[in-house]
C-alpha positions in Angstrom: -44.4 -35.5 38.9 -47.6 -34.9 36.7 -48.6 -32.8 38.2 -45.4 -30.8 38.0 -45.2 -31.1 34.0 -49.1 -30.3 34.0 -48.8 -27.3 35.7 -45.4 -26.4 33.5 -47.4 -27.1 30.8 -49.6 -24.5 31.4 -47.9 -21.5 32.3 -46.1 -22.2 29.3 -49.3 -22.2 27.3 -49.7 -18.9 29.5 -46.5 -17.4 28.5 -46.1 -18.1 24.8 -49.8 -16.8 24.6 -48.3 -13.2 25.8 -47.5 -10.3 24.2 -43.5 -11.2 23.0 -41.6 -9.0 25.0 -39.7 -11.2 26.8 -36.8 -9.0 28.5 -36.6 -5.7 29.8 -34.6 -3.9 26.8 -32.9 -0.6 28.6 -32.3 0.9 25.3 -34.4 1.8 22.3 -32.9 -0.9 20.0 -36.0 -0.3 17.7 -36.2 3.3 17.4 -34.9 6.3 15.9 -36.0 9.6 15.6 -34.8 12.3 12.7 -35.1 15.3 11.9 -37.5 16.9 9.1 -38.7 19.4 7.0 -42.2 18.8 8.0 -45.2 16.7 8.7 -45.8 15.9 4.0 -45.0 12.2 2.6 -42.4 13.7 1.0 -40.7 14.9 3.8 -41.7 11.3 5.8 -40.2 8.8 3.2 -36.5 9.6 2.9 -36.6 10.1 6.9 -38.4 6.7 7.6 -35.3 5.8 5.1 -32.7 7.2 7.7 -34.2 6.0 10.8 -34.3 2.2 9.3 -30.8 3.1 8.8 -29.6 3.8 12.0 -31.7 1.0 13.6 -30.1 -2.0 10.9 -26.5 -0.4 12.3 -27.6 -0.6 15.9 -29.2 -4.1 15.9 -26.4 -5.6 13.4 -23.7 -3.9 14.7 -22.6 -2.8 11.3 -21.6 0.4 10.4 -21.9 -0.5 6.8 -25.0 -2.4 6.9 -26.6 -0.1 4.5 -24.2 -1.1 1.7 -24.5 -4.7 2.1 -26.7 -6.3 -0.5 -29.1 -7.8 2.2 -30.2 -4.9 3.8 -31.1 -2.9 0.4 -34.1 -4.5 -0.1 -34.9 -3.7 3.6 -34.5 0.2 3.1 -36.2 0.6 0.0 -39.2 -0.4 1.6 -39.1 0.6 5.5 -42.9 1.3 5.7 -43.3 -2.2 5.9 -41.9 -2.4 9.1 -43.1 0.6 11.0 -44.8 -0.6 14.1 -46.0 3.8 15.2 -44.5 7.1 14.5 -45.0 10.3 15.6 -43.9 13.8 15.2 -42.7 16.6 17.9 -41.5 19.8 17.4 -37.4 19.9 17.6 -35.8 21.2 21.0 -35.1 24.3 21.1 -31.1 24.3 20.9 -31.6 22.0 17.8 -34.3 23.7 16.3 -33.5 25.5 12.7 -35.8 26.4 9.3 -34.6 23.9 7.5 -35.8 20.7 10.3 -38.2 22.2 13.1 -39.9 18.7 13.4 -38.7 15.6 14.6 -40.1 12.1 13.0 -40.2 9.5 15.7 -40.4 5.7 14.5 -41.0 2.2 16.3 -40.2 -0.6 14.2 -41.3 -4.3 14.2 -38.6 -5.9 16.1 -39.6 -9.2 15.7 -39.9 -9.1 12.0 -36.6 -7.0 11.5 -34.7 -9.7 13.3 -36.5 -12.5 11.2 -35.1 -10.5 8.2 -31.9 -10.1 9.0 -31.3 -13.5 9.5 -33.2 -14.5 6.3 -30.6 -12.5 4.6 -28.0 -13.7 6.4 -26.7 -10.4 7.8 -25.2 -10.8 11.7 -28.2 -9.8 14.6 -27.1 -8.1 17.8 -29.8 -8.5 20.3 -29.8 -7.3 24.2 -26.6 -8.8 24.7 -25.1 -5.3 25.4 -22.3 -4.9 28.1 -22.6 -2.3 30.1 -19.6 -0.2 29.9 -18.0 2.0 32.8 -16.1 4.7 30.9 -13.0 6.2 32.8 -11.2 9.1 30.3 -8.4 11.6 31.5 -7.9 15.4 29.3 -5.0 16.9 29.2 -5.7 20.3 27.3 -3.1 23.5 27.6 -1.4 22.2 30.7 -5.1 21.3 32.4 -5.3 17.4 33.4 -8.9 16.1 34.5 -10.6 13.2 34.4 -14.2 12.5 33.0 -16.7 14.0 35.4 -15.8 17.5 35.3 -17.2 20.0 34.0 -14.4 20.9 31.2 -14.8 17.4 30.1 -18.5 18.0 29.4 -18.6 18.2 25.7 -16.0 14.7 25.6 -18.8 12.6 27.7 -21.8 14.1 25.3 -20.3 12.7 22.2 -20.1 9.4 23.9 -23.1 9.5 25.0 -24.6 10.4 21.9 -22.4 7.9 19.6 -23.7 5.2 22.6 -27.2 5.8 22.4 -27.1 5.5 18.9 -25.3 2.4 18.9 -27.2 0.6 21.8 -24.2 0.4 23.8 -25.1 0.9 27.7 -22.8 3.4 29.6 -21.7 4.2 33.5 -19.4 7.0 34.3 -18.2 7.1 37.9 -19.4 9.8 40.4 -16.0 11.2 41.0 -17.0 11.6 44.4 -14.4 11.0 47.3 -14.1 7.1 47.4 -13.5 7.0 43.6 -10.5 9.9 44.2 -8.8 8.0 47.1 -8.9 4.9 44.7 -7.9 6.2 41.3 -6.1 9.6 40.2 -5.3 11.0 36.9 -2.1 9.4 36.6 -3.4 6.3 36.8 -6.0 6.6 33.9 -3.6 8.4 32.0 -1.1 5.7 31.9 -3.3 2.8 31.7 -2.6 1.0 35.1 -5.3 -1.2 34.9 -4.9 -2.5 38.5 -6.1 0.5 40.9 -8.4 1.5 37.9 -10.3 -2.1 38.1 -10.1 -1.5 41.5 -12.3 1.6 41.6 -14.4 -0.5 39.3 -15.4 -2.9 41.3 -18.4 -0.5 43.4 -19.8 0.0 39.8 -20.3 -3.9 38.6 -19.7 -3.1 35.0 -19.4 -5.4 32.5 -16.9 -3.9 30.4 -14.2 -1.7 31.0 -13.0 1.6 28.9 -10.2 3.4 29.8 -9.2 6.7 27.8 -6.0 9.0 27.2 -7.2 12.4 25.4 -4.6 15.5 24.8 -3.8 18.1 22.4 -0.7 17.9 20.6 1.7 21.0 20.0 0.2 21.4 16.6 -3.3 21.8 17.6 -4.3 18.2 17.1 -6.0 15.9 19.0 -4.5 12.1 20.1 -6.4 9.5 21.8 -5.4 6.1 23.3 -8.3 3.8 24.3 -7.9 0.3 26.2 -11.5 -1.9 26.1 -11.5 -4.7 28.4 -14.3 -7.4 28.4 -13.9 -10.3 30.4 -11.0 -11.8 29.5 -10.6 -10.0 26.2 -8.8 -6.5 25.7 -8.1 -3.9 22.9 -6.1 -1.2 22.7 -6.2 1.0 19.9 -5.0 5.0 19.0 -6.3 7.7 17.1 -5.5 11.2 16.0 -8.0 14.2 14.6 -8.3 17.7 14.7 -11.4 18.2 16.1 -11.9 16.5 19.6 -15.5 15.9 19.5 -15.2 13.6 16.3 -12.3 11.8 17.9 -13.7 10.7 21.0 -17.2 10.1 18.8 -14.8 7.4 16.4 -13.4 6.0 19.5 -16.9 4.9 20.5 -17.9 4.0 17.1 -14.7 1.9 17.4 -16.1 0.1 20.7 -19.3 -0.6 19.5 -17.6 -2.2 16.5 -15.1 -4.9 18.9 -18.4 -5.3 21.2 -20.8 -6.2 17.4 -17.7 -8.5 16.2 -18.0 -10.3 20.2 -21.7 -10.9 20.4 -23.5 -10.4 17.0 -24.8 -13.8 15.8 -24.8 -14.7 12.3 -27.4 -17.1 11.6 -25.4 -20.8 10.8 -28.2 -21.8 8.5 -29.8 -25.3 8.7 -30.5 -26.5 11.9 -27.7 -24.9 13.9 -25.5 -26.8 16.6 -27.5 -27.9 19.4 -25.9 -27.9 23.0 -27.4 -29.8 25.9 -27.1 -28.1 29.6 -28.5 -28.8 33.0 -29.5 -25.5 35.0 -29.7 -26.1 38.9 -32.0 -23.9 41.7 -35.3 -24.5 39.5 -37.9 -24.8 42.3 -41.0 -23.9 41.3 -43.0 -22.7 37.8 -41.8 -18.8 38.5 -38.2 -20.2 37.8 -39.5 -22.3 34.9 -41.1 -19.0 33.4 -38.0 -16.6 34.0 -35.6 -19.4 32.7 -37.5 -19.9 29.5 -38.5 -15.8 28.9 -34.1 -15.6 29.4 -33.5 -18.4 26.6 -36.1 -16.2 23.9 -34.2 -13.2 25.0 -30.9 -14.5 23.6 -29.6 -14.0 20.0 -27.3 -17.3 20.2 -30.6 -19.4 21.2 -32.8 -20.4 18.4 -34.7 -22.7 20.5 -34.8 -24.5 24.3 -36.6 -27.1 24.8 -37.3 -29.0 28.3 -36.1 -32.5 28.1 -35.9 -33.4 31.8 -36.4 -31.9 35.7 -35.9 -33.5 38.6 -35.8 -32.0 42.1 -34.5 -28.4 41.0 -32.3 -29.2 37.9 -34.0 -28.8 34.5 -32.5 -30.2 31.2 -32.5 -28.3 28.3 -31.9 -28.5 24.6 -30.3 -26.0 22.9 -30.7 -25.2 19.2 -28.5 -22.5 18.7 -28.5 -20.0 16.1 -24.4 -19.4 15.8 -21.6 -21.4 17.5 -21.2 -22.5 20.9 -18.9 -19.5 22.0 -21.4 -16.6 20.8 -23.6 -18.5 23.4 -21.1 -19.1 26.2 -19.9 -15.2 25.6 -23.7 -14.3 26.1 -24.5 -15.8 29.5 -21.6 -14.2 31.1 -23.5 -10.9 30.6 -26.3 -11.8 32.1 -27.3 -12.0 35.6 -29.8 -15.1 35.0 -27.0 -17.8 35.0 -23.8 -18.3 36.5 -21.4 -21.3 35.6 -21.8 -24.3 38.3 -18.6 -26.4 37.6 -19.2 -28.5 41.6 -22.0 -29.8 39.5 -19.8 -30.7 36.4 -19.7 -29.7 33.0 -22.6 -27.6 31.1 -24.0 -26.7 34.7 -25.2 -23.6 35.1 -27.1 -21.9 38.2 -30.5 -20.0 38.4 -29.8 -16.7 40.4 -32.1 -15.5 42.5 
């Protein structure tokens, strides 16, 4: 058994010795890039400005965050947290007089987490669901569902809202198995059954189903259902421009998704939790279980307390409640639930 915890010991000595980055993020969370006059300080500041901006909404999952009083401070000093920038000409479809350059920023993750929490504003970390998007047009008589080519300009605002947000996306091929599985009618009306169905080949972890048409009057209506595990939404809206209706319904999204898995910091020492994890059989486990703790938001701490054939024992110190936690690991493919062992067992996947 020594020479177990010896050998623990050091690859944890190993690992906390590395670099920081702990999971693979899929998405820029840290980044921005804006467009700009030109290459001057002038030009730089109020762009370095923008792109703190739109990183504080993306990693609080606030819309607003620039209004609140903690993140003021933040923005009138964003230099401070620029890790590299760079500049690149615009494309060429973008490109005008006025912005021909684009400024591209990294920021210092670390230390704009560490601030947000300090200030007590909510941090959303890489606990992002990814989302299979199913949305049926109707426009002049012409049904379709997402996929086809008249419903390009629809999946480009998601997109782009999605990418701005953080917020992972999946649209289905469209290809013969998903059309003997799911028709228009079905997304249209919201049956949820033959649409989770279709789901299934995917392995999404969330669920957005969409109803978009143009009313008699020229106006657009949309219907949207968002289901997360257990948990589903459904909310309308109405505008006359399409591309800014579908763009607030994914604003909207990212909003439910921020209020389910954004942690706002408890203060003091937070709630601690105690769980066992089983299928820990040798230091590779040990390293990938303890990198997966760092990479949670809800997880201040984890410390080792006990292992034993392949179960480890770990203390929690959490940074929000026990549910922001529990809500985090069922994203993941680290952990699964082990209720055969009992209560507060969970099981290392391969």
């Amino acid at each position: 058994m020594n020479r177990i915890w010896h050998r623990l010991w050091m690859v944890a000595c190993l690992w906390l010795a590395g670099p920081g980055t702990l999971l693979a993020v899929t998405l820029p969370l840290y980044e921005a890039e804006i467009p700009v006059l030109d290459q001057s300080v002038a030009a730089r500041g109020p762009a370095l400005r923008q792109a703190l901006t739109e990183v504080l909404i993306r990693v609080s999952g606030d819309r607003a965050v620039a209004h609140q009083p903690g993140a003021t401070a933040l923005l009138s000093q964003p230099e401070v947290y620029v890790q590299q920038f760079g500049y690149r000409p615009a494309p060429a479809d973008a490109r005008t007089t006025e912005e021909p350059w684009r400024l591209w920023v990294r920021f210092d993750g670390a230390g704009l987490e560490g601030a947000l929490r300090e200030r007590g504003l909510p941090y959303w970390g890489d606990e992002r669901p990814e989302i299979l998007v199913w949305l049926a047009v109707e426009e002049r008589g012409r049904r379709q569902l997402l996929g086809e080519p008249d419903v390009a300009e629809a999946k480009e605002r998601l997109v782009s809202v999605a990418r701005r947000r953080g917020l992972p996306l999946i649209f289905p091929l469209m290809d013969l198995e998903d059309r003997g599985r799911v028709g228009f009618s079905d997304v249209w009306g919201g049956f949820l059954e033959p649409v989770q169905a279709a789901s299934r080949r995917y392995h999404p972890q969330a669920l957005l189903i969409g109803r978009l048409h143009q009313s008699g009057t020229g106006a657009w209506q949309a219907s949207w259902i968002l289901q997360v595990q257990d948990n589903e939404q459904r909310w309308s809206g109405s505008d006359a421009n399409q591309g800014e209706l579908v763009a607030e319904g994914m604003e909207r999204v990212a909003d439910e998704l921020a209020a389910r898995y954004a942690v706002l910091d408890s203060g003091g020492d937070g709630a601690r939790l105690r769980i066992t994890v089983t299928g820990v059989t040798d230091t590779g486990d040990y390293v990938r279980l303890n990198r997966y703790f760092a990479s949670l938001s809800a997880i201040r701490s984890a410390r080792l307390q006990t292992l034993a054939e392949d179960r480890a024992e770990y203390l929690l110190q959490l940074q929000g409640d026990v549910a922001s936690l529990e809500r985090a690991l069922t994203l993941g493919s680290v952990l699964r639930p082990d209720p055969d062992a009992g209560s507060r067992y969970y099981r290392l996947q391969p």
